[in-house]
C-alpha positions as CSV (number, residue, x, y, z in Angstrom):
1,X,-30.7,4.7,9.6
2,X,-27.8,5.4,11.9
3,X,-24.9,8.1,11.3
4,X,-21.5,7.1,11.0
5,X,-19.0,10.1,11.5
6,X,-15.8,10.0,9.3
7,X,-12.9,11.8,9.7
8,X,-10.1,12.4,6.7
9,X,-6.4,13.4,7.3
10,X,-5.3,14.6,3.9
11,X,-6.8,15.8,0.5
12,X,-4.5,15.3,-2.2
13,X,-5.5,12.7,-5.2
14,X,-6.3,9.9,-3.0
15,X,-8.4,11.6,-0.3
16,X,-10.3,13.7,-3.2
17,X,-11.2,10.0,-4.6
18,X,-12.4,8.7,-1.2
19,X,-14.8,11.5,-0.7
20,X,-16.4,11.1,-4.5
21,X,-16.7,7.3,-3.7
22,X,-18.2,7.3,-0.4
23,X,-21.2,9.5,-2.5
24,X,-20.6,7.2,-5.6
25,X,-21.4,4.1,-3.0
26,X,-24.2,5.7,-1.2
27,X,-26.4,2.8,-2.2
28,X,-24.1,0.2,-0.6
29,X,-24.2,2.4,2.3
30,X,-27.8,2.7,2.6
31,X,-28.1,-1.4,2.0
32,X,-26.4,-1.4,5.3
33,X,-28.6,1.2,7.0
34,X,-25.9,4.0,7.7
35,X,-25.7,7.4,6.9
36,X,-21.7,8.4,6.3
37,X,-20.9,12.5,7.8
38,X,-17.8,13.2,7.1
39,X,-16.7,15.4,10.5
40,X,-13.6,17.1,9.0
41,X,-10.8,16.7,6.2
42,X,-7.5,17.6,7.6
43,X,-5.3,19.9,4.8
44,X,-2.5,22.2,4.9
45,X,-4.1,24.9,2.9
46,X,-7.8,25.4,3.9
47,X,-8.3,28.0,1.3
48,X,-6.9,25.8,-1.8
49,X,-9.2,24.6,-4.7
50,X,-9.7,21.2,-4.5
51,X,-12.3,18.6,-6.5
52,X,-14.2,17.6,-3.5
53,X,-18.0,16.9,-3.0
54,X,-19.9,20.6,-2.1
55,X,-19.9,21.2,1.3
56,X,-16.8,19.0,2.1
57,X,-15.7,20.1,5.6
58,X,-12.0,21.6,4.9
59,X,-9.7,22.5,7.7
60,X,-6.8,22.8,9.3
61,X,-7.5,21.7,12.5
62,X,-7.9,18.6,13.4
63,X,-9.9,18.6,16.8
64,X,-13.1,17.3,14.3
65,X,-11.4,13.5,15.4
66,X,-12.9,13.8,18.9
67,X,-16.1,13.6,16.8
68,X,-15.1,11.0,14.4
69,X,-16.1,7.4,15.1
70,X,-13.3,6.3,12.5
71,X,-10.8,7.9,10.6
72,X,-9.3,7.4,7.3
73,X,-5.3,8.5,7.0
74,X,-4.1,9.4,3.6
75,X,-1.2,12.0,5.0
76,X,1.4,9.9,3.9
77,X,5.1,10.5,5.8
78,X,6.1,9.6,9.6
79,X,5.7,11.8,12.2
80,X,2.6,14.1,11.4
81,X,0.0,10.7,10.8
82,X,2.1,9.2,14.4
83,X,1.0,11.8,16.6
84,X,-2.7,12.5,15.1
85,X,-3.4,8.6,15.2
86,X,-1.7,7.4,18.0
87,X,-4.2,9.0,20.9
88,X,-7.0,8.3,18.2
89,X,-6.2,4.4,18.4
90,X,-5.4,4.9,22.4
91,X,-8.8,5.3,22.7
92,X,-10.4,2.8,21.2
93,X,-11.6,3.7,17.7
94,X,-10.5,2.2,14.4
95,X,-8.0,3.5,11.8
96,X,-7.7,3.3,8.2
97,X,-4.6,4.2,6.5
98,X,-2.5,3.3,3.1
99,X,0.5,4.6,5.1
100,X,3.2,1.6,5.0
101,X,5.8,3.7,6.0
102,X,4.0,4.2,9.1
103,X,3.1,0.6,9.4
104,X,6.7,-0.5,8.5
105,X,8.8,2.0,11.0
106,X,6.5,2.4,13.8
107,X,5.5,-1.0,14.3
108,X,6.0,-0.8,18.2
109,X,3.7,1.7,18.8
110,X,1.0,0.4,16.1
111,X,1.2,-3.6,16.8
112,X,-1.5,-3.7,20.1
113,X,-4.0,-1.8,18.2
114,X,-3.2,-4.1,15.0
115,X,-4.2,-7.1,17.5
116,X,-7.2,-5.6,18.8
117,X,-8.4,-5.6,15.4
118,X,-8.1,-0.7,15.2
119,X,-6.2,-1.1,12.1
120,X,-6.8,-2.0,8.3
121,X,-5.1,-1.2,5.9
122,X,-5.9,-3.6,2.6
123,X,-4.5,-0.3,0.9
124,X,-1.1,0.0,1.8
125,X,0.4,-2.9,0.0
126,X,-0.7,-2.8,-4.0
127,X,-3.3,-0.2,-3.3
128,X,-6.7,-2.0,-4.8
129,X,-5.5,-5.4,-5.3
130,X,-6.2,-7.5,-2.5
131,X,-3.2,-9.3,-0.8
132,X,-3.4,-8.4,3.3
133,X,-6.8,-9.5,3.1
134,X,-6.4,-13.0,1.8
135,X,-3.0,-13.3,3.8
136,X,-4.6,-12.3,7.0
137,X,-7.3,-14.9,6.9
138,X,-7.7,-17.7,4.6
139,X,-4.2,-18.0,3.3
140,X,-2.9,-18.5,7.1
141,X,-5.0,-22.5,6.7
142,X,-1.6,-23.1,4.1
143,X,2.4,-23.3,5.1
144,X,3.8,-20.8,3.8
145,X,7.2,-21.1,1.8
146,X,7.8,-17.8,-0.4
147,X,6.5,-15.0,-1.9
148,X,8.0,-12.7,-4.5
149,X,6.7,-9.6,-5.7
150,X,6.9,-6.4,-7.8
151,X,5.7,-4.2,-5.7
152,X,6.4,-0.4,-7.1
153,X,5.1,0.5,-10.4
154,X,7.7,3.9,-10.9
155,X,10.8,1.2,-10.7
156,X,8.0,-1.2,-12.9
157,X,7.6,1.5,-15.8
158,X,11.1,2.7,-15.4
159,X,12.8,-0.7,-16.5
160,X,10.4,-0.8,-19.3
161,X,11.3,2.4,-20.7
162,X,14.7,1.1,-21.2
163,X,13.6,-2.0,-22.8
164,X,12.7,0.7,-25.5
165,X,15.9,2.2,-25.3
166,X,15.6,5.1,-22.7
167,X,18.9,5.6,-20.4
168,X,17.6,5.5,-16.8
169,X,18.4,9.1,-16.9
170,X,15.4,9.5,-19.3
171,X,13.1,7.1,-18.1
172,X,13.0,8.4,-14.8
173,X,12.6,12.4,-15.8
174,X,9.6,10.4,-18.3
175,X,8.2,8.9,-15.4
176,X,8.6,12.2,-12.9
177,X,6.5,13.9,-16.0
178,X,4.4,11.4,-15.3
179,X,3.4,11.8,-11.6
180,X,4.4,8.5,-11.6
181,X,7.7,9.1,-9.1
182,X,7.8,11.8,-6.4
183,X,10.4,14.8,-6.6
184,X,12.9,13.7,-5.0
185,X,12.2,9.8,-6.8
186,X,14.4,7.9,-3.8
187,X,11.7,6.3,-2.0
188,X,10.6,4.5,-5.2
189,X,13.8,3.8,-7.3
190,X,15.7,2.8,-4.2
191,X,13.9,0.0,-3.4
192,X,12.5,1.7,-0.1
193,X,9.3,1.7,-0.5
194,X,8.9,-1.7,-1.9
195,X,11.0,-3.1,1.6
196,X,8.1,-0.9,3.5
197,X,5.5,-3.1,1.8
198,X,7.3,-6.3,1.7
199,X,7.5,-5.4,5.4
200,X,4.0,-5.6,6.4
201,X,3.4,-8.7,4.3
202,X,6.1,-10.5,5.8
203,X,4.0,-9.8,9.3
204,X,1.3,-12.0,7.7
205,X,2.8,-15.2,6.6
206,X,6.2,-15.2,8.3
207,X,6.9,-13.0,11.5
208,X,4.4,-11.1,13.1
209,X,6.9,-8.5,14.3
210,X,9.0,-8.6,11.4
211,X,11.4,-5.6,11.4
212,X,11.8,-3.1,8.3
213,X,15.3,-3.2,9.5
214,X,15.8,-6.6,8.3
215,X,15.0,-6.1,5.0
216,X,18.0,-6.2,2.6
217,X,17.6,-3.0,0.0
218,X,18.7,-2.4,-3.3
219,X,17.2,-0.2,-6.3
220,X,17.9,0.3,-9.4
221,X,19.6,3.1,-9.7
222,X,22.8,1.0,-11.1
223,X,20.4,-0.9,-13.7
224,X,22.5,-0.1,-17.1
225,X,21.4,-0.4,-20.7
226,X,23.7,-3.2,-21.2
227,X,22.3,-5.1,-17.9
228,X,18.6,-4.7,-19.5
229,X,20.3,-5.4,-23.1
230,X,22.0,-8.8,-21.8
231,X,19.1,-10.1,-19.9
232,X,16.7,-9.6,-23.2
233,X,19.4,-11.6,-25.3
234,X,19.0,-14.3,-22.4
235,X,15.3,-14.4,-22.7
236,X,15.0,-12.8,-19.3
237,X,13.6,-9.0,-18.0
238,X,15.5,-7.0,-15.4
239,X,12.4,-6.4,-12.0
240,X,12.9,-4.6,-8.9
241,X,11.9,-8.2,-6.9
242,X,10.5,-8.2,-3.3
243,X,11.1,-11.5,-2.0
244,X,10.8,-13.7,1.3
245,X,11.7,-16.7,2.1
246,X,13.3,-19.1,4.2
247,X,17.4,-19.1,4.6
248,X,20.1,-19.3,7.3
249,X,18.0,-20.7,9.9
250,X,15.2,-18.0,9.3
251,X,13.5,-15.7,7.6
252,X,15.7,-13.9,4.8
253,X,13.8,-10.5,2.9
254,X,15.5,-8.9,0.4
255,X,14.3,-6.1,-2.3
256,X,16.5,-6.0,-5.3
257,X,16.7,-5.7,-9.2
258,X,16.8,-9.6,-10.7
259,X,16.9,-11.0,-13.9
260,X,13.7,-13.6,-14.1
261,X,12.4,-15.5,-17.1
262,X,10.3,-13.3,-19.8
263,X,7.2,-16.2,-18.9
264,X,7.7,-15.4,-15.3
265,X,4.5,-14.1,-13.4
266,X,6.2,-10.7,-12.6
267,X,7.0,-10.3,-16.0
268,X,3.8,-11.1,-17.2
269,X,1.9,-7.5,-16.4
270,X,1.6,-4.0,-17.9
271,X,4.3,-1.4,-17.5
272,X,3.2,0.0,-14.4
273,X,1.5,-3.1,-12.8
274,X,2.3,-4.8,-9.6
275,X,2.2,-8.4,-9.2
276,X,3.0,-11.2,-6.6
277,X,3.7,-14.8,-6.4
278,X,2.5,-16.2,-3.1
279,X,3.4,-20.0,-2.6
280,X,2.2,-22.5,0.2
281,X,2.6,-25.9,1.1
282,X,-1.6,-26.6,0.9
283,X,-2.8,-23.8,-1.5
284,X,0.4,-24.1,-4.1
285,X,1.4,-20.9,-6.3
286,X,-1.1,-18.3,-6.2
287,X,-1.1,-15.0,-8.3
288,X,-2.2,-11.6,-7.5
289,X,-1.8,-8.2,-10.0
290,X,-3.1,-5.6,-10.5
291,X,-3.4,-1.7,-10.1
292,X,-0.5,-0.7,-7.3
293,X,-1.2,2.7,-7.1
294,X,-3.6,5.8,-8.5
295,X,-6.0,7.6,-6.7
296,X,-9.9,5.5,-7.4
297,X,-7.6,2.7,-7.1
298,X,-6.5,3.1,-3.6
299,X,-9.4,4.7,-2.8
300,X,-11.5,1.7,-3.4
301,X,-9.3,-0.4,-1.1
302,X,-9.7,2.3,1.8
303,X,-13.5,2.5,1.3
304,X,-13.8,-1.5,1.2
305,X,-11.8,-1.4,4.7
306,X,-14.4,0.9,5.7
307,X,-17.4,-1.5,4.5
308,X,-15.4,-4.3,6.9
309,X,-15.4,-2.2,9.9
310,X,-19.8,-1.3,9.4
311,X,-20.3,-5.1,8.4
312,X,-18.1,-6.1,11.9
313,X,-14.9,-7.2,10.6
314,X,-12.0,-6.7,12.3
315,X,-9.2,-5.0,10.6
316,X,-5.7,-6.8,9.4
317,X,-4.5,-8.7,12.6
318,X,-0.7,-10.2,11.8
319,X,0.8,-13.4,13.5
320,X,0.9,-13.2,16.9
């Protein structure tokens, strides 16, 4: 039985979930003949109550990475996560992260250690259902044409509310309530962090060094009543679409609100669902949905990327 050591930056809802599944999958674990130690969980607050394993290592310092063989990034934002995992990947160890505003903005810094196979991140794109995966390997056998997506489940649940009725006004403040949208919601409702993830898909079947910059934004902050009203009479939803395809001599990505047919794919899920319609010239249409966000759900994505890197798979390489 050999010891793996795993290191955690961040404890909120997500990194509580990891830490209960690696115990919950100790079985899988010991299939493989390791032993998971977690060296250190990174927080702001050492001294605040948490729901974490007895024992957990909590702290405030983060100098437990030097004894980490692979660390798992759940810190969410820019900056903080760049500085912590930049010498980490510098020397050679892997990273795991559901941070796709890290992997959209700081591409240049990130894209050698994405080649040499130091980054996975199954979880940053529709949290526990498995696009990058499939894009990054057996997908990449078909010619890609287009993919369009729904890709955040606040804008998702917020457009439904007003199917019912609700002013965007009320549906967001519902879906605040919620937890569903962060305080303040911009990220989500204006289309931001849908471009982020339609960002690192589009570095799998289209560009390898794709640029968030190039990614056309809209939310749906202007979505009226009457727009949702006028689409229903015409048989079709209103859905904050992530698309890419192929115009004016390249590569065109766009995130906007769209009317699409009620028997469209995208339309097709629950209220807070993501979904995405991947097309190829081999494979045809393929669909993917599923859970986009929540805490076991992400977390199962980030501890699968963590069974790839024990088995020996390397993490999500893009085209190069």
């Amino acid at each position: 039985m050999r010891t793996v050591t795993v290191g955690l930056l961040g404890c909120g809802t997500v990194g509580q979930n990891i830490l209960h599944l690696l115990k919950r999958r100790q079985g899988i674990f010991d299939d493989l003949g390791v032993r998971i130690e977690v060296t250190g969980v990174l927080v702001r607050d050492a001294s605040k109550t948490r729901d974490v394993p007895p024992g957990t290592p909590l702290t405030c310092d983060p100098a437990f990475l030097q004894e980490s063989s692979v660390v798992i990034e759940v810190l969410g934002g820019i900056e903080g996560p760049l500085a912590l995992l930049l010498p980490y990947l510098r020397s050679g160890r892997p990273v795991i992260t559901a941070n796709k505003a890290l992997l959209a903005e700081c591409w240049d810094e990130l894209r050698e250690h994405a080649l040499a196979g130091r980054l996975y991140y199954e979880a940053s794109v529709m949290a526990g259902t498995p696009v990058i995966g499939p894009m990054s390997t057996v997908l990449r056998a078909s010619t890609f044409t287009r993919l369009q997506a729904v890709l955040n489940g606040t804008c998702n649940y917020i457009l439904t509310q007003m199917e019912g009725g609700k002013t965007y006004a009320q549906a967001l403040a519902e879906a605040q309530a919620l937890g569903y949208a962060e305080d303040p919601p911009t990220l989500d409702v204006g289309g931001f962090d849908s471009a982020h993830k339609l960002t690192v898909l589009a570095r799998f079947c289209a560009d390898g060094d794709f640029p968030y910059s190039a990614v056309q934004v809209q939310g749906i902050e202007g979505v009226t009543l009457e727009d949702v009203a006028a689409a229903r009479a015409a048989g079709e939803r209103i859905k904050l679409v992530a698309e890419l395809c192929q115009g004016n001599g390249g590569w065109q990505a766009s995130v906007a609100p769209r009317r699409l047919p009620a028997t469209h794919p995208l339309c097709n899920e629950g209220a807070s669902r993501n979904a995405l319609v991947y097309e190829g010239e081999e494979c045809g249409s393929l669909i993917f949905a599923g859970g986009g966000a929540g805490g076991m759900v992400t977390a199962s994505a980030m501890v699968g990327d963590l069974l790839d890197w024990l088995i020996g798979f390397p993490g999500h390489v893009p085209l190069h």
